[in-house]
Phi, psi and omega in degrees: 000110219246143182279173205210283217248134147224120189281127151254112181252162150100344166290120163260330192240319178286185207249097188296320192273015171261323193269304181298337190283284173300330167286331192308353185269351169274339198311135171102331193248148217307127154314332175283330176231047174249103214271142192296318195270038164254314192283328203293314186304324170285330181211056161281334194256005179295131186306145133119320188319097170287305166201186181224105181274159174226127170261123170267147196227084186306179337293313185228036171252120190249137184246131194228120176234117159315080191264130165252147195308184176229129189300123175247304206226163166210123199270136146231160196258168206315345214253011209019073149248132212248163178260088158014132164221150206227170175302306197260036181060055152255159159254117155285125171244000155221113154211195212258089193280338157319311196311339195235007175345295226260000159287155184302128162279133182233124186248157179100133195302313199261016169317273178351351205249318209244333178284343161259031121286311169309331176286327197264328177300309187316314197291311186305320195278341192079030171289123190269087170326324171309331186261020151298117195252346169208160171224131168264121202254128177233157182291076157219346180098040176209133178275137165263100190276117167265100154332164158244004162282018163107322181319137197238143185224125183279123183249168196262176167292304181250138194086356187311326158327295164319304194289289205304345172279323166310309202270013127316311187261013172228289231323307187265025169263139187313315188260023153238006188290021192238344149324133190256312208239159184231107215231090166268021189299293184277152192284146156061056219168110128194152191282149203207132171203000000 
C-alpha cells in the first residue's frame, strides 16, 4: 500500500509548504514500513517544528500534526539585526518579520540565551508580557523592562521575581502614575522618578 496522500495540521508559524516538499519523498513507499522516526528526521529541523505526531490513516494516507515552538521575543543583535526567540531558547532567523511586530525587542548580547527563563518567570508571576515594548539584558545578570506606555522598571540581580509582584501591585494605582521609572536595583528599596 504505497503511501498517496499527506495531511499536514498544526502550522502556524512553520513554512507547511518546506514540510511538505520534505515528506513528499516518502509518496510511493509501502505505508506499513515507513516508521514515525523517518517522518521525525525529515522535518525536526524545519524552524518553528517542536515535534510531530503521525497517524497512518489506511490504505494510502499519513496526517502529520505539528506542535510548534512559541514566538516570545525578538532579539537584537549589535549589528540590528533581529532574531526569533521561542519559550524554549531556540533562535529563529527566517521567518515573516511582519509577522512578529508586536513581540517585546530583547537587547544584550547574552539575552538570546536567557530570555525564555526569564520569560516563563514573567508568565508565572502574571505579568501581561503584551505590554512590553523592549527588554534590556545587562552582563551583570540584570534586566530592564520598557513598558510601551514608557514606563521602565529596572530589576535587581537576584530575586527579580519579588520587585516585578511588587510592582504589579502599585504600577496602576492613582499616586504612582506620574512616575516614569520603578527602580528595584538596590535590596529592599524602591526608587521612583
Amino acid at each position: 500500500m504505497p503511501i498517496k496522500f499527506i495531511q499536514i495540521d498544526g502550522t502556524l508559524n512553520s513554512n507547511k509548504l518546506e514540510i511538505r516538499n520534505k515528506l513528499n519523498e516518502l509518496k510511493g513507499r509501502n505505508i506499513i514500513f515507513v516508521g514515525h522516526n523517518k517522518f521525525k528526521e525529515l522535518v525536526g529541523k524545519v524552524d518553528f517544528v517542536k515535534e510531530i505526531k503521525v497517524k497512518k490513516i489506511y490504505p494510502d494516507t499519513i496526517k502529520v500534526t505539528v506542535t510548534e515552538f512559541k514566538p516570545i521575543g525578538l532579539f537584537v543583535d549589535k549589528n540590528n539585526i533581529k532574531f526569533l526567540l521561542t519559550d524554549e531558547g531556540k533562535i529563529i532567523t527566517n521567518y515573516e518579520s511582519n509577522k512578529f511586530e508586536s513581540l517585546p525587542l530583547v537587547y544584550g548580547e547574552e539575552s538570546k540565551k536567557k530570555f525564555h527563563i526569564f520569560y516563563k518567570s514573567l508568565e508565572n508571576i502574571g505579568f501581561e508580557t503584551n505590554l512590553i515594548k523592549k527588554l534590556n539584558y545587562f552582563d551583570i545578570n540584570r534586566w530592564d523592562i520598557i513598558l510601551k506606555n514608557g514606563k521602565v522598571i529596572k530589576l535587581p540581580t537576584t530575586k527579580y521575581e519579588n520587585s516585578l509582584k511588587k510592582f504589579l501591585t502599585i504600577f496602576n494605582k492613582i499616586e504612582f502614575s506620574d512616575f516614569q521609572v520603578f527602580d528595584f536595583r538596590i535590596k529592599g528599596e524602591l526608587i521612583l522618578r
